[in-house]
Backbone as a chain_set.jsonl record, in Angstrom:
{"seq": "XXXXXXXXXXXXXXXXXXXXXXXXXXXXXXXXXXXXXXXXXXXXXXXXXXXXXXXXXXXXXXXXXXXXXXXXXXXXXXXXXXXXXXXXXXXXXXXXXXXXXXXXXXXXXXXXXXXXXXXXXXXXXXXXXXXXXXXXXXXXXXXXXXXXXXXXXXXXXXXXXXXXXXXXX", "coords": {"N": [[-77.483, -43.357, -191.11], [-75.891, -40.34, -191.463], [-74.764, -37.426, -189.853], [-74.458, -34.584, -191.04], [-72.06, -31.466, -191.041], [-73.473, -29.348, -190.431], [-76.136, -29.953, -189.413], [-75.014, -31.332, -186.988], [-74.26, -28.779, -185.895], [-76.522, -27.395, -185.511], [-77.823, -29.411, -183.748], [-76.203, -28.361, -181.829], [-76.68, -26.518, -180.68], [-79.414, -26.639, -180.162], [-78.871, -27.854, -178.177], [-77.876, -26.219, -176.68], [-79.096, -23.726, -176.142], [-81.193, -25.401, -174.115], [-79.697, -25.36, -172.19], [-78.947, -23.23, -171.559], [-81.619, -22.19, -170.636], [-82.017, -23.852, -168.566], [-80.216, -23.415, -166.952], [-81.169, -20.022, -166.265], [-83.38, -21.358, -164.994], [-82.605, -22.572, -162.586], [-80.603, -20.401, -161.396], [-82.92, -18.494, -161.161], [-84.237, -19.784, -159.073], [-82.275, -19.844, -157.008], [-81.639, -16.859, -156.744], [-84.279, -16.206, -155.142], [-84.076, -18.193, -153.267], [-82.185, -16.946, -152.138], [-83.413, -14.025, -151.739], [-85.466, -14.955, -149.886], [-83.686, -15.995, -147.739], [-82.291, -13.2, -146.807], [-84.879, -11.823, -146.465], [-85.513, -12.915, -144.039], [-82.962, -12.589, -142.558], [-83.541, -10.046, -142.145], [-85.204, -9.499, -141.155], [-84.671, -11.187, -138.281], [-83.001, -9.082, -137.479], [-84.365, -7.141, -137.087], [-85.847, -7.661, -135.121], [-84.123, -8.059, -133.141], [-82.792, -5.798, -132.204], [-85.54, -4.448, -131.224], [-85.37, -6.218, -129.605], [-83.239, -5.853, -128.127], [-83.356, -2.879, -127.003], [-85.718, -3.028, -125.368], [-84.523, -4.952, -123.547], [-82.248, -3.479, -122.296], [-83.626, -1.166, -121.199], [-85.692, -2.425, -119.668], [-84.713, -4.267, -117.542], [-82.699, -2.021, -115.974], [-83.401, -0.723, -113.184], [-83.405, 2.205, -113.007], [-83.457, 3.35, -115.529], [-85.876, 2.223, -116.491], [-87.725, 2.944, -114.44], [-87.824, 5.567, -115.047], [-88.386, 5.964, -117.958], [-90.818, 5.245, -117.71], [-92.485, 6.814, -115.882], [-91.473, 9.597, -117.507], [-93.239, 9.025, -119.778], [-95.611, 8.532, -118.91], [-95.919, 11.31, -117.568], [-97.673, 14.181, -117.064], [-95.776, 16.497, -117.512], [-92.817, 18.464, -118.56], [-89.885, 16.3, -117.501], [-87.302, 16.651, -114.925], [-84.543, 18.398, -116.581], [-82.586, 16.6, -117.211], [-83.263, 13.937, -117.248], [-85.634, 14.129, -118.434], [-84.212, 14.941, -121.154], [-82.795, 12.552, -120.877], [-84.801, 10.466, -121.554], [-85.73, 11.541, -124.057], [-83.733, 10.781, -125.822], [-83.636, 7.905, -124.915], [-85.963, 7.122, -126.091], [-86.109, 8.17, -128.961], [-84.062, 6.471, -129.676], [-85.796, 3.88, -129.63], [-87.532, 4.92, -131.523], [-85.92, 5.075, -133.421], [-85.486, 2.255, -133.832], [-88.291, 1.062, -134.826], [-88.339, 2.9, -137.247], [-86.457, 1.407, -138.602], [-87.187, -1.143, -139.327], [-89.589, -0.271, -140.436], [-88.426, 1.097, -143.279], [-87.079, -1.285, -143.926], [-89.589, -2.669, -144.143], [-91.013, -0.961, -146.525], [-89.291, -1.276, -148.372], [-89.485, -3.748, -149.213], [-88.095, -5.952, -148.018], [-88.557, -6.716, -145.469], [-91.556, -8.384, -144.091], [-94.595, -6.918, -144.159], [-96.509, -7.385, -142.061], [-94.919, -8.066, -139.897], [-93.703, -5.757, -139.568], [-95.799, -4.536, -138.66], [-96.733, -5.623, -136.307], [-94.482, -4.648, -134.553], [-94.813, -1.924, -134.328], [-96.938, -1.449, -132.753], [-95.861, -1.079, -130.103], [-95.951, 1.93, -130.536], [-98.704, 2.41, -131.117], [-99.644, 1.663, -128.529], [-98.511, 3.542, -126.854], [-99.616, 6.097, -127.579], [-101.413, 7.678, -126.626], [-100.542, 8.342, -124.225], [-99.199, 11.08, -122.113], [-96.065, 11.44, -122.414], [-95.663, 10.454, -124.904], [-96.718, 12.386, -127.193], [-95.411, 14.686, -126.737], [-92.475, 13.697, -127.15], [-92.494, 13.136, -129.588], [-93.051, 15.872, -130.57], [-91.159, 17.253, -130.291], [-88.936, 15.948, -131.942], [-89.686, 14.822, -134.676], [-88.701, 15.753, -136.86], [-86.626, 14.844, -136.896], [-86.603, 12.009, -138.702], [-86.958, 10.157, -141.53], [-89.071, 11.304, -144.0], [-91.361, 9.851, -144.866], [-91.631, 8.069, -142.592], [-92.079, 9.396, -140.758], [-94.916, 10.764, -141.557], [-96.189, 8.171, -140.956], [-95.89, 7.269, -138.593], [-97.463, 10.137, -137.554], [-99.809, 8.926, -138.369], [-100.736, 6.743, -136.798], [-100.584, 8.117, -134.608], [-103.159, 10.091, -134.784], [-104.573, 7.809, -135.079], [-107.848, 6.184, -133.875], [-108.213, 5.973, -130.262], [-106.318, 2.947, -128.645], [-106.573, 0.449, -126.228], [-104.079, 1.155, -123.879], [-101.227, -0.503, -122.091], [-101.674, -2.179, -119.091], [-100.322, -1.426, -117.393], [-99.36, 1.325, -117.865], [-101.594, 2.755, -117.053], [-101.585, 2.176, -114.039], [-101.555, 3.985, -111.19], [-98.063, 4.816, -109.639], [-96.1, 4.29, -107.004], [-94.132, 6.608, -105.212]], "CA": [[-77.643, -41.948, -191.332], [-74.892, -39.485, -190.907], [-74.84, -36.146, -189.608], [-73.632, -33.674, -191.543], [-71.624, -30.396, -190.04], [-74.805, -28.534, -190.364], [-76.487, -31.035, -188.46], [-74.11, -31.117, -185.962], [-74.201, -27.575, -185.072], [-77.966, -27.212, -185.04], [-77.798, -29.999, -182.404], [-75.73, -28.154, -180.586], [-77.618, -24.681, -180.655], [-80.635, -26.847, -179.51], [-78.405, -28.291, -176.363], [-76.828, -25.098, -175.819], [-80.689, -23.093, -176.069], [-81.793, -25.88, -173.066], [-78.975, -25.581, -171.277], [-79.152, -21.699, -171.105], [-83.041, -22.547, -169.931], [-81.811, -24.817, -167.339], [-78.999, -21.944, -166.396], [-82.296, -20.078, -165.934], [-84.215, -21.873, -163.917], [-81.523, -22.903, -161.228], [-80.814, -19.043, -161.25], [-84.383, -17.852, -160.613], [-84.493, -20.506, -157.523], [-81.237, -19.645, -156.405], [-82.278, -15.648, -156.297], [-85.825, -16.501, -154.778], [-83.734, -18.743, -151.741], [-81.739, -15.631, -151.526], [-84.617, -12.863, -151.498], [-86.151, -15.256, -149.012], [-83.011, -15.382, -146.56], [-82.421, -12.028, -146.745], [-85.943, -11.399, -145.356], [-85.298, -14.027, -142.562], [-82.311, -11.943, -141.716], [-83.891, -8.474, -141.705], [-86.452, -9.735, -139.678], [-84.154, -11.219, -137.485], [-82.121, -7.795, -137.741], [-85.284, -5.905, -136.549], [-86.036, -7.717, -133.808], [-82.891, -7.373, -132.376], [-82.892, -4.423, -131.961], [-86.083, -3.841, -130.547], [-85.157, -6.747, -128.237], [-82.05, -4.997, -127.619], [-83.393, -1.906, -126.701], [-86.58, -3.69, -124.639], [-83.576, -5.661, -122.772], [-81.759, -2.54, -121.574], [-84.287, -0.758, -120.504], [-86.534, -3.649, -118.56], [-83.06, -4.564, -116.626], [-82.037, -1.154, -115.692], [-84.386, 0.027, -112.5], [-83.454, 3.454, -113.27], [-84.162, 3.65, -116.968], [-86.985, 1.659, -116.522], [-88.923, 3.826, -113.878], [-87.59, 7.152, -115.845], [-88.7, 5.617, -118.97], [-92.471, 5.097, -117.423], [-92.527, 8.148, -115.364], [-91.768, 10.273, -118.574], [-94.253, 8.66, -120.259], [-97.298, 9.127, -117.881], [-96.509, 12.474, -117.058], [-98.299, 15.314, -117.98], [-95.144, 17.592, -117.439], [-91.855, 17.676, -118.856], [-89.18, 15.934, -116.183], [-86.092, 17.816, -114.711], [-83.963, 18.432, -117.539], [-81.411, 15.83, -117.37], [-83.884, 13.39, -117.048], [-86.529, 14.62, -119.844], [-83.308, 14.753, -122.158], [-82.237, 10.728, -121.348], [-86.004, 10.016, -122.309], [-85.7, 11.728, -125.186], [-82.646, 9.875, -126.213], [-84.336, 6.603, -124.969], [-87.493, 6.907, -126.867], [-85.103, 8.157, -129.821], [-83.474, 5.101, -130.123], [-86.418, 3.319, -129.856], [-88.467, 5.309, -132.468], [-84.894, 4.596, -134.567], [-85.469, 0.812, -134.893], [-89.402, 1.237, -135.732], [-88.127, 3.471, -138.937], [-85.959, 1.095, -139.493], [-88.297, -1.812, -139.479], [-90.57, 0.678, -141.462], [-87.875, 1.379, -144.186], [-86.89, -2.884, -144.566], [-90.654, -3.387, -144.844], [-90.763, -0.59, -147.635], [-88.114, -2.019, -149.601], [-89.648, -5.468, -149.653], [-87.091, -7.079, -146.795], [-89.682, -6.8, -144.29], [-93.129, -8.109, -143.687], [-95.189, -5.756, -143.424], [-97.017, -7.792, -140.929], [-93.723, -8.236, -138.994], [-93.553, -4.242, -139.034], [-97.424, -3.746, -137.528], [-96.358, -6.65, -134.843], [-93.27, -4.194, -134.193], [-95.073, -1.118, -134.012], [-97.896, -2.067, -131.948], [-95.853, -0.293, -128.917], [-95.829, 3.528, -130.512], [-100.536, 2.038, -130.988], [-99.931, 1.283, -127.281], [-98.511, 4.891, -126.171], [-99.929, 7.383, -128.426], [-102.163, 8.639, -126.154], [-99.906, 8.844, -123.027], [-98.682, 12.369, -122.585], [-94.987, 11.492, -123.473], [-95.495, 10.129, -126.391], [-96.52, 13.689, -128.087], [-94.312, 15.444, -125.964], [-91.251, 13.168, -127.418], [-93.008, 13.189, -131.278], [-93.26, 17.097, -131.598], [-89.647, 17.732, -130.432], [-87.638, 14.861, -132.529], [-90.222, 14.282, -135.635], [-87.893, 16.207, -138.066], [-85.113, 14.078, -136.966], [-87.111, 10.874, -139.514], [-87.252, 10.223, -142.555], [-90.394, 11.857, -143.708], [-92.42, 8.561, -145.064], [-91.655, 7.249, -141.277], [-92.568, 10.411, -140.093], [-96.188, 10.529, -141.837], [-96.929, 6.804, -140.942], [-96.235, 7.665, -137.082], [-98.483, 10.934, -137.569], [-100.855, 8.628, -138.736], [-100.456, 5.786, -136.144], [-100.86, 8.824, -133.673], [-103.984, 10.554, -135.299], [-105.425, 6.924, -135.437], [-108.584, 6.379, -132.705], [-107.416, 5.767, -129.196], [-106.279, 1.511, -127.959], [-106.455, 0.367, -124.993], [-102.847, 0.722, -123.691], [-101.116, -1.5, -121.245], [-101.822, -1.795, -117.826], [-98.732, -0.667, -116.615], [-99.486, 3.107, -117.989], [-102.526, 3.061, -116.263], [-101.581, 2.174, -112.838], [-100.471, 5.127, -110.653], [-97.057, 4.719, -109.353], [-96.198, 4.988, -105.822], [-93.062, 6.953, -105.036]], "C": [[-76.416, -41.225, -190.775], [-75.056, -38.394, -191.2], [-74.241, -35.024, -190.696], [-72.918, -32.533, -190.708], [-72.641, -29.645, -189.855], [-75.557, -29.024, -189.31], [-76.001, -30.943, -186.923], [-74.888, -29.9, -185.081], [-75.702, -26.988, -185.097], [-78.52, -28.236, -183.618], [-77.497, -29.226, -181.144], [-76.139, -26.881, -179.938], [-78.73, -24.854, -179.891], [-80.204, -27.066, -177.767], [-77.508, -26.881, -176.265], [-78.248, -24.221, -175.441], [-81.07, -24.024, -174.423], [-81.112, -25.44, -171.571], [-78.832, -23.575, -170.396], [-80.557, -21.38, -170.005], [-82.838, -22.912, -168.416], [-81.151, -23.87, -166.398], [-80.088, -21.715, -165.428], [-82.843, -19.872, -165.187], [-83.589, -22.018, -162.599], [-81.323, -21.59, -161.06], [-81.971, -18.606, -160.401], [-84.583, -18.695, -158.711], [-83.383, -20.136, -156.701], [-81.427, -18.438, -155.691], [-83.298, -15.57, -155.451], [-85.184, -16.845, -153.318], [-83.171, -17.534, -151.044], [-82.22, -14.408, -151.253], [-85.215, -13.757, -149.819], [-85.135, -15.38, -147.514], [-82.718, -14.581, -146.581], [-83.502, -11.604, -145.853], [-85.862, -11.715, -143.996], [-84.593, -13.255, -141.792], [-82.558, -10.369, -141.803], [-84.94, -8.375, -140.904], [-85.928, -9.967, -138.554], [-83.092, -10.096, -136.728], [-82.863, -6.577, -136.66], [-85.394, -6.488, -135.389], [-85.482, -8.166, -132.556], [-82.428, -6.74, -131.647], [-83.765, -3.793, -130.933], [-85.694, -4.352, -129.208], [-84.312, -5.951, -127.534], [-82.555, -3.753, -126.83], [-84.825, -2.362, -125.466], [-85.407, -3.868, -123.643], [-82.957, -4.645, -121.686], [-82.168, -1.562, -120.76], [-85.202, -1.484, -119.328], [-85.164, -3.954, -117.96], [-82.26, -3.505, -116.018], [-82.871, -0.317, -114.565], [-84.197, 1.159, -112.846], [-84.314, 4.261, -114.42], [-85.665, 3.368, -116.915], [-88.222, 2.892, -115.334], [-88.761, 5.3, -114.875], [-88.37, 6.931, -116.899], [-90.384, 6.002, -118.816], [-92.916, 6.092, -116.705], [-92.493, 9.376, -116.316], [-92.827, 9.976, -119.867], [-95.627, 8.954, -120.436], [-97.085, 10.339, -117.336], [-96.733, 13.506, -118.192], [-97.092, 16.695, -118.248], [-94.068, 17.654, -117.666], [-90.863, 17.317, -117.321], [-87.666, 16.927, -116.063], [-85.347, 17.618, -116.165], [-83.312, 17.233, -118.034], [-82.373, 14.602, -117.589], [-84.718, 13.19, -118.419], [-85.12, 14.479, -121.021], [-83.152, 13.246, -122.222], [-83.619, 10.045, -121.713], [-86.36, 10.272, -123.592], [-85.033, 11.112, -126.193], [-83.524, 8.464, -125.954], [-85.419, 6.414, -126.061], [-87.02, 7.095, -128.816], [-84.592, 6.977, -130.654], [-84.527, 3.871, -130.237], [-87.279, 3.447, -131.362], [-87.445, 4.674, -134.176], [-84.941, 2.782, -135.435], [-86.625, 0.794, -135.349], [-88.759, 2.0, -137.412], [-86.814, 2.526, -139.519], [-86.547, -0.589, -140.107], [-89.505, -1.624, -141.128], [-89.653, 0.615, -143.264], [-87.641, 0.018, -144.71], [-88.868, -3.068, -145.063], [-91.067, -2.287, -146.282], [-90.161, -1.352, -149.09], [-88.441, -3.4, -149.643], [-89.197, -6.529, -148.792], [-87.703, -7.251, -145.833], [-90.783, -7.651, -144.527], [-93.783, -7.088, -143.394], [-96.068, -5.92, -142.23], [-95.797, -7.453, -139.703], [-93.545, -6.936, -138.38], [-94.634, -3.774, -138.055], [-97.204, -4.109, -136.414], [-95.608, -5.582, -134.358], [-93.872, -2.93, -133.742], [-96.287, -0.517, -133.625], [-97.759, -1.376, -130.73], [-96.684, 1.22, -129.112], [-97.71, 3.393, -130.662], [-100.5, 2.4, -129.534], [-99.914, 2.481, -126.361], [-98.896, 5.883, -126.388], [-100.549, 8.016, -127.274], [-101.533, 9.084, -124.638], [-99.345, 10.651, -123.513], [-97.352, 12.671, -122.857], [-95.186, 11.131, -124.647], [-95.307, 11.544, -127.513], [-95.424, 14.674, -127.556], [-92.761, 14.954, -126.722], [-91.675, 13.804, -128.757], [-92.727, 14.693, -131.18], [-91.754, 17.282, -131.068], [-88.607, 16.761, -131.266], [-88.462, 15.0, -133.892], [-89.693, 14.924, -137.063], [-86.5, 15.236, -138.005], [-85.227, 12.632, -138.231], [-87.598, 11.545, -140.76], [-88.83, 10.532, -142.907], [-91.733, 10.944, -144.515], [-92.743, 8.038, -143.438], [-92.313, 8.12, -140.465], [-94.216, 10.56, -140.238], [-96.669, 9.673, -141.305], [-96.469, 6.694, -139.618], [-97.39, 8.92, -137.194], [-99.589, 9.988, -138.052], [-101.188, 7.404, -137.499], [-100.975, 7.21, -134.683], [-102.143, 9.391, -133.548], [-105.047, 9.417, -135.37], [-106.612, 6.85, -133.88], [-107.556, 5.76, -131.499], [-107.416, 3.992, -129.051], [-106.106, 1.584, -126.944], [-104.883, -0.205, -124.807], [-102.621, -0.233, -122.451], [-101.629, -1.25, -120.165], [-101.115, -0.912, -116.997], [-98.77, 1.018, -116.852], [-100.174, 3.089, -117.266], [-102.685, 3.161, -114.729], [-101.05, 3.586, -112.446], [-99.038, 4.409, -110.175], [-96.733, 4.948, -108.127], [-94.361, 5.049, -105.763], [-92.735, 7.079, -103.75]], "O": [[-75.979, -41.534, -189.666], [-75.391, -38.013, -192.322], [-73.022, -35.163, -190.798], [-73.188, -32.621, -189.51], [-72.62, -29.163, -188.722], [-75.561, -28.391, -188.254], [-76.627, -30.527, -185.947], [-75.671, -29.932, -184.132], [-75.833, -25.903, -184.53], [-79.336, -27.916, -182.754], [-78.016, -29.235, -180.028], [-75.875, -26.437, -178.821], [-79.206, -23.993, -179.151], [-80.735, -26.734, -176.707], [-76.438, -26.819, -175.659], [-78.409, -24.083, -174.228], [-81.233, -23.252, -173.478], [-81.58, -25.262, -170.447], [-78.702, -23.07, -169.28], [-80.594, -20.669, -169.0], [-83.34, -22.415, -167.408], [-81.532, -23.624, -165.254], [-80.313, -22.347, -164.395], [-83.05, -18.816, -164.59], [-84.12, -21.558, -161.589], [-82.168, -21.295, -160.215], [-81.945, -18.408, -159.186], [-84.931, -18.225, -157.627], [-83.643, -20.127, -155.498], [-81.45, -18.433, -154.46], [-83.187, -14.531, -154.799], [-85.479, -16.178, -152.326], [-83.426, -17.125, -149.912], [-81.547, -13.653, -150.552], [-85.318, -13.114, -148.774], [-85.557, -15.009, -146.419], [-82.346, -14.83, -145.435], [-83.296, -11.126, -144.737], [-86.081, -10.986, -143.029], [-84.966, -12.983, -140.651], [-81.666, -9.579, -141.493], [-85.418, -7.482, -140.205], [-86.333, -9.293, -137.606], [-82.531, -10.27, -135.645], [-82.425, -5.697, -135.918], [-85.007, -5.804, -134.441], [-85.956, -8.494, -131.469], [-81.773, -6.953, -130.627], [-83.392, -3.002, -130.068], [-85.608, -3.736, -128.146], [-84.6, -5.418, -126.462], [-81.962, -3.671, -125.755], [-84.671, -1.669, -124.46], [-85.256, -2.935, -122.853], [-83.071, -4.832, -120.475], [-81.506, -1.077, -119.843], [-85.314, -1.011, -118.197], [-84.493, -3.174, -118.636], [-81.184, -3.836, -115.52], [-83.103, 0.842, -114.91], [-85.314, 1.484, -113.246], [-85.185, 5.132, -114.435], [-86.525, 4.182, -117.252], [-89.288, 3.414, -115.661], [-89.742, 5.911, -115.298], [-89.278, 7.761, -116.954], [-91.034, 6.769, -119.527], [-94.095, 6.312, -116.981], [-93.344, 10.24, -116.104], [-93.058, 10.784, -120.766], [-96.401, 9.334, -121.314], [-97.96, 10.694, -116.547], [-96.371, 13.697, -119.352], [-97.353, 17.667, -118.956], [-93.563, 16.762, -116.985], [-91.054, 17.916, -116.262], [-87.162, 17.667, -116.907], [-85.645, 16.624, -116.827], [-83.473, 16.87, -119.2], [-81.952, 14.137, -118.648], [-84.515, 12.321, -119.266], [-85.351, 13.599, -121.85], [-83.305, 12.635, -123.28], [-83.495, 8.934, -122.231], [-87.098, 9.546, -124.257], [-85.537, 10.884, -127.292], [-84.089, 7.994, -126.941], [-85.499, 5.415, -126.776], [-87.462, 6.381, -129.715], [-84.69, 6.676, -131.844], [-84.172, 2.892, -130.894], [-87.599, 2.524, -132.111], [-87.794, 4.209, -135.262], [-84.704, 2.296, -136.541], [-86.559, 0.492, -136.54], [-88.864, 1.442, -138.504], [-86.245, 2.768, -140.584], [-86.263, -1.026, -141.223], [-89.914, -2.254, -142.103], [-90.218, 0.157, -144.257], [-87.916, -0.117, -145.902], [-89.261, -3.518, -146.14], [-91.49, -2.953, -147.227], [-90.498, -1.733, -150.211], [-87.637, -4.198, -150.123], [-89.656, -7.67, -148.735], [-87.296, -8.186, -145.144], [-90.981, -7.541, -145.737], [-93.557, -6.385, -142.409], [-96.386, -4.989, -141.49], [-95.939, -6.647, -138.783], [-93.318, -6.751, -137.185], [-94.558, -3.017, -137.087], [-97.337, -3.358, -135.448], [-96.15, -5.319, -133.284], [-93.494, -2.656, -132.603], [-96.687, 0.592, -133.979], [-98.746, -0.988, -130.105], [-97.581, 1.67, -128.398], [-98.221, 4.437, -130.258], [-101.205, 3.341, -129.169], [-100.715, 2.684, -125.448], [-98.693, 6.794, -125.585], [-100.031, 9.092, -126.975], [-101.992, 10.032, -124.001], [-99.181, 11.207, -124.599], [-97.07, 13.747, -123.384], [-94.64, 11.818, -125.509], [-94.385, 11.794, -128.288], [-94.69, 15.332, -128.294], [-91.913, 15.838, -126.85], [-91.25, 14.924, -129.042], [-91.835, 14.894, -132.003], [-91.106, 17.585, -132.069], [-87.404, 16.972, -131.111], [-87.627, 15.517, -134.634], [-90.183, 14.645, -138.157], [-85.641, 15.022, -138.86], [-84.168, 12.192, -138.679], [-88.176, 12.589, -141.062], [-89.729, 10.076, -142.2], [-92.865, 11.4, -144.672], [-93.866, 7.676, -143.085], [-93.049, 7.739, -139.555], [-94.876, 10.498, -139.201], [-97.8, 9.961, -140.913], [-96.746, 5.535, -139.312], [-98.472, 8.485, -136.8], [-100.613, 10.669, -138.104], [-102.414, 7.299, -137.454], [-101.834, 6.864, -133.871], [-102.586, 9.379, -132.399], [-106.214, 9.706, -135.638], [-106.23, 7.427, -132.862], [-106.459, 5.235, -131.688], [-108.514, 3.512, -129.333], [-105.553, 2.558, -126.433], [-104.414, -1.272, -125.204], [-103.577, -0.708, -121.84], [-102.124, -0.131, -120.025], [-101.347, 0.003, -116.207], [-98.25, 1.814, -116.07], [-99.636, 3.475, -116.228], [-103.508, 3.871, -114.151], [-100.292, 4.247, -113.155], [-99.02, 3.209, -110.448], [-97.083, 6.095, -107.851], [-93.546, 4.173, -106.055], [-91.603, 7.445, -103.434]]}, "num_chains": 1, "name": "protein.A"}
């Protein structure tokens, strides 16, 4: 039997059709490995960050009592003071929305995000917390902003110990 040119080039339409398939497929897995590290590293991205910002504050006696002292009080602190808490808590509230915004867009877990923002559950009801929230909460994007008002508005958890103790000065 011999091919004709017709022949031929219907062969080759069929192996060029598979081979486009095959393209494809190796494609789709290729994208998929790369959607899936991507996540890996925006997870690892986020909690970075928080570590980062955990790290500097737990290691800094200063920050660290200021931090927990503006926290638990009912009153704002001397100026200078109340301002670097504001800034602290700031930068904290900054990697939650940004946590918030990767798990939006798909790069997140959204589990990974609840794990993450489990602290702002933990302080709501201290009296910095609202004290920080109503003076900054225009500074966020206003999806991040709602879904803290709602995280705040939610019933009360039992926060750590560490709020609860008094403090002896």
């Amino acid at each position: 039997m011999q091919l004709t040119l017709t022949d031929m080039a219907n062969i080759a339409q069929v192996i060029g059709a598979l081979a486009v398939v095959i393209s494809l497929v190796y494609l789709a897995i290729q994208v998929r490995r790369g959607a899936s590290a991507d996540r890996s590293n925006a997870g690892n991205a986020a909690n970075l960050a928080l570590q980062g910002w955990y790290q500097e504050v737990s290691t800094n006696a200063q920050s660290c009592g200021l931090f927990i002292r503006a926290l638990t009080s009912q009153e704002s602190l001397p100026r200078d003071e109340e301002y670097q808490f504001l800034m602290m808590m700031h930068a904290l509230l900054l990697a939650f929305q940004n946590s918030y915004f990767l798990a939006k867009e798909g790069a997140l877990d959204s589990e990974l995000r609840e794990a993450m923002t489990v602290a702002i559950r933990s302080a709501k009801d201290l009296p910095g917390m609202p004290r920080y929230w109503r003076q900054r909460r225009n500074y966020f994007l206003s999806g991040f902003a709602e879904y803290v008002d709602e995280i705040l508005a939610a019933p009360t958890v039992n926060t750590m110990d560490i709020y609860r103790r008094p403090t002896s000065s």
